[in-house]
Steps between C-alpha positions, in 0.01 A plus 500: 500500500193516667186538251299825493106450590287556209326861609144456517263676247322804669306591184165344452340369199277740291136338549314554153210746511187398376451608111273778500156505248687659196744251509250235536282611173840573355552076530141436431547650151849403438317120570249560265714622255722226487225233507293684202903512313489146536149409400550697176832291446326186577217606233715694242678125483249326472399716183811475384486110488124523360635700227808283408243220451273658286784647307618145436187385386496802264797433337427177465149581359685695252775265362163306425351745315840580342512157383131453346538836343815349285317209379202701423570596125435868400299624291673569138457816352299474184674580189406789286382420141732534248449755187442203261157402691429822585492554154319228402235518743481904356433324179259271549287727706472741236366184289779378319547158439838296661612461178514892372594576837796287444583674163504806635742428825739366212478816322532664806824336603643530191463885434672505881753320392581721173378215253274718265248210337520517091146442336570233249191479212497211305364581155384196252596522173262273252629358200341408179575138419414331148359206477554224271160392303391180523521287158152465376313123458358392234192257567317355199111441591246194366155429526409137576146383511448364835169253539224616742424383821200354546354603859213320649268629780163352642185680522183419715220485272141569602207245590259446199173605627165275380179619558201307543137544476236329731133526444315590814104420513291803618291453804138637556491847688193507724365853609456554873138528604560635873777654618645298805445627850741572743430442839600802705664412857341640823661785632605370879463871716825465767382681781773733617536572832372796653716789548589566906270797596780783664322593802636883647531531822516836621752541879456816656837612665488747770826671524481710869749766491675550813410862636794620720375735675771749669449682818446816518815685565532702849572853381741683716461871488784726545433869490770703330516854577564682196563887585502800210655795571312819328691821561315758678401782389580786675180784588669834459294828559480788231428855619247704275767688371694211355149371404458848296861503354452180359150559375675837273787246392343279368203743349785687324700123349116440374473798354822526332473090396173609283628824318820295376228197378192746420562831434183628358321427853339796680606632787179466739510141404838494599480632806216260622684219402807544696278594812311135488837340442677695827193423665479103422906492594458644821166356600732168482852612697234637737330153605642334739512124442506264790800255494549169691802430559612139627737437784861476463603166337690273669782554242618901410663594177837344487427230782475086470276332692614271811463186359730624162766629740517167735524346177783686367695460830472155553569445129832725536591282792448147309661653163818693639584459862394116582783247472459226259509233701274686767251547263471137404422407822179695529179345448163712364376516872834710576416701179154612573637578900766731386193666233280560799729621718652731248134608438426541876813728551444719203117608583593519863783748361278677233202530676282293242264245567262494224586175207557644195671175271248213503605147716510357116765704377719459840471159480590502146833677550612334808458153291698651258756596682522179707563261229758779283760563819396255788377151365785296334578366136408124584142598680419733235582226222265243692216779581124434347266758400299387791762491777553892326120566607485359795772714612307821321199420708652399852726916476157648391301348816799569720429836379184524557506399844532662861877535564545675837668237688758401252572886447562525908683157485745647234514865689590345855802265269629819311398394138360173321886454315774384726800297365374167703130497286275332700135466325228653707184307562194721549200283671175636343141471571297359220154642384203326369507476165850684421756220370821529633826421280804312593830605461593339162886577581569465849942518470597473230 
């Protein structure tokens, strides 16, 4: 049989399309996956081994420890005295001696046991016993004549004592006829030397005093304005008639004032009286008295000067609104800025331009207030008395002195106070003769 061909395939192989980008992160983070699976395998075995070694070591650490701790020997537990020293040491602390204290445990144990102790007395009974006499001796006596002893003893006698006479011829006594004389020594006159003649000498000491002689101080006149307000009074004008009315009024309260005080006056009398005294009161609400009355004060009823009011603003500012931090930052320069801006705007609001608080006084306060909210702790604790002056003087001559240009520089930047401080330096002519302080606190 004749083989059938093999039929050719028509059908063509499916080409594979190119994976798409979904598929592609899809593999990307399968990858990663796996490869982060495997690095945490890798490390969690390696712990694994790291732990089985330090667990060996820590067992065998503790069969060590197990070991030393058995041949260590414990501590016994003490044993408590028993009631026999406890009862002795009762005893002798109350001041018994061992002995007693032994006498009495005995008795003690023995009334516990139920062995009641019988007192025994032992009583000694004396008996009388006769004695035999003795049989008496009988000694006979006799006197024998004994012969004497014959004792010898020696005895110094005394020297015999002769006396004998000798006949002694008696020799002529002649009289003295002069009585001998004496030669008397010369008296030998030491010359003593002469005393040493004390000479005074008289040293005049001129002591010069030194004279200091101080200049004479340069008095600096300020003028202070001191202005008195006296009320005015006001000129009214009285019409005859009033003038008349009040002339009867007050004739009439005379009148009746005397009867109640003097009754017994006469009437004529009376009656002049009261007429003088209407005419004396209005004689005097006639005149018209001339009144000067000053110009309006710079400061109404009820109103605070310019200077008080900056004050008060730029103190509210520094107390309440500034930041803490901000405010540390400021130096005195920024201080006295802010005051004379804050001064500037409130006259130029209020219309006032007259000074009514003294430069002193400003100065003063805006010290004060410097060093209480804006200087710090540690600048204050290292301040002198004369770095405090120094900074008194140097507000009071920035007060005093022309401050136009920094009052325009300040208007054309909107305010002396930004968050950014910067310091402001003011260049200023000096005049003969005025000294010119130095900022004593430039930043602090």
């Amino acid at each position: 049989m004749a083989k059938k061909k093999a039929k050719k395939r028509t059908s063509k192989r499916k080409v594979s399309k190119a994976p798409t980008k979904a598929v592609r992160k899809q593999l990307k983070t399968l990858r990663t996956r796996s490869t982060n699976a495997i690095k945490a395998r890798k490390k969690m075995g390696v712990a694994l081994a790291r732990s089985a070694k330090d667990q060996k070591k820590i067992n065998a650490e503790l069969l060590k420890l197990k070991s030393d701790l058995s041949r260590v020997k414990g501590k016994k537990s003490k044993k408590q005295l028993n009631e026999y020293n406890l009862f002795m040491r009762r005893q002798l602390l109350k001041g018994k001696t061992f002995n007693q204290a032994v006498k009495l445990w005995k008795r003690l144990r023995n009334v516990e046991a139920g062995k009641i102790p019988t007192k025994t007395r032992i009583k000694t009974v004396v008996q009388k016993v006769r004695v035999k006499s003795k049989p008496k001796v009988i000694v006979k006596t006799r006197r024998i004549k004994s012969k004497p002893k014959i004792i010898t003893r020696r005895i110094k006698s005394k020297p015999k004592i002769i006396i004998r006479t000798r006949k002694i011829k008696a020799k002529s006594v002649l009289e003295p006829t002069s009585k001998p004389k004496r030669k008397s020594k010369k008296k030998i006159k030491r010359k003593s030397a002469p005393k040493p003649r004390v000479k005074t000498r008289t040293r005049t000491i001129v002591k010069t005093k030194t004279v200091v002689r101080k200049s004479e101080p340069i008095i600096k006149y300020r003028t202070r304005t001191k202005i008195v307000e006296k009320p005015g009074v006001k000129s009214t004008d009285v019409s005859h008639a009033a003038l008349a009315e009040l002339a009867e009024r007050v004739a009439r309260e005379t009148v009746e004032r005397i009867e109640a005080t003097h009754p017994k006056q006469p009437p004529v009398a009376l009656d002049k009286l009261a007429e003088k005294v209407a005419l004396e009161t209005v004689h005097k609400m006639g005149k018209t008295e001339t009144t000067v009355r000053t110009n309006s004060t710079r400061t109404g009823i009820g109103e605070l000067p310019s200077e008080e009011m900056a004050y008060r603003m730029v103190k509210v500012y520094f107390e309440e609104l500034a930041r803490t931090g901000f405010k540390r930052q400021m130096s005195l320069d920024d201080l006295v800025d802010a005051f004379i801006y804050s001064w500037y705007r409130v006259e130029k609001q209020l219309g006032r331009k007259d000074q009514c608080i003294h430069n002193e006084e400003t100065a003063y306060r805006l010290v004060n207030l410097y060093f209480i909210e804006l200087a710090r702790v540690g600048h204050k604790r290292t301040l002198n008395l004369d770095e405090l002056l120094n900074a008194y003087f140097y507000v009071l001559d920035r007060l005093g002195k022309d401050n136009t240009e920094l009052i325009h520089r300040m208007q054309a930047a909107k305010g002396p106070i930004t968050r950014t401080t910067t310091t402001t330096t003011t260049t200023e002519t000096k005049k003969e003769g005025t000294p010119t302080t130095a900022n004593p606190f430039g930043s602090v």
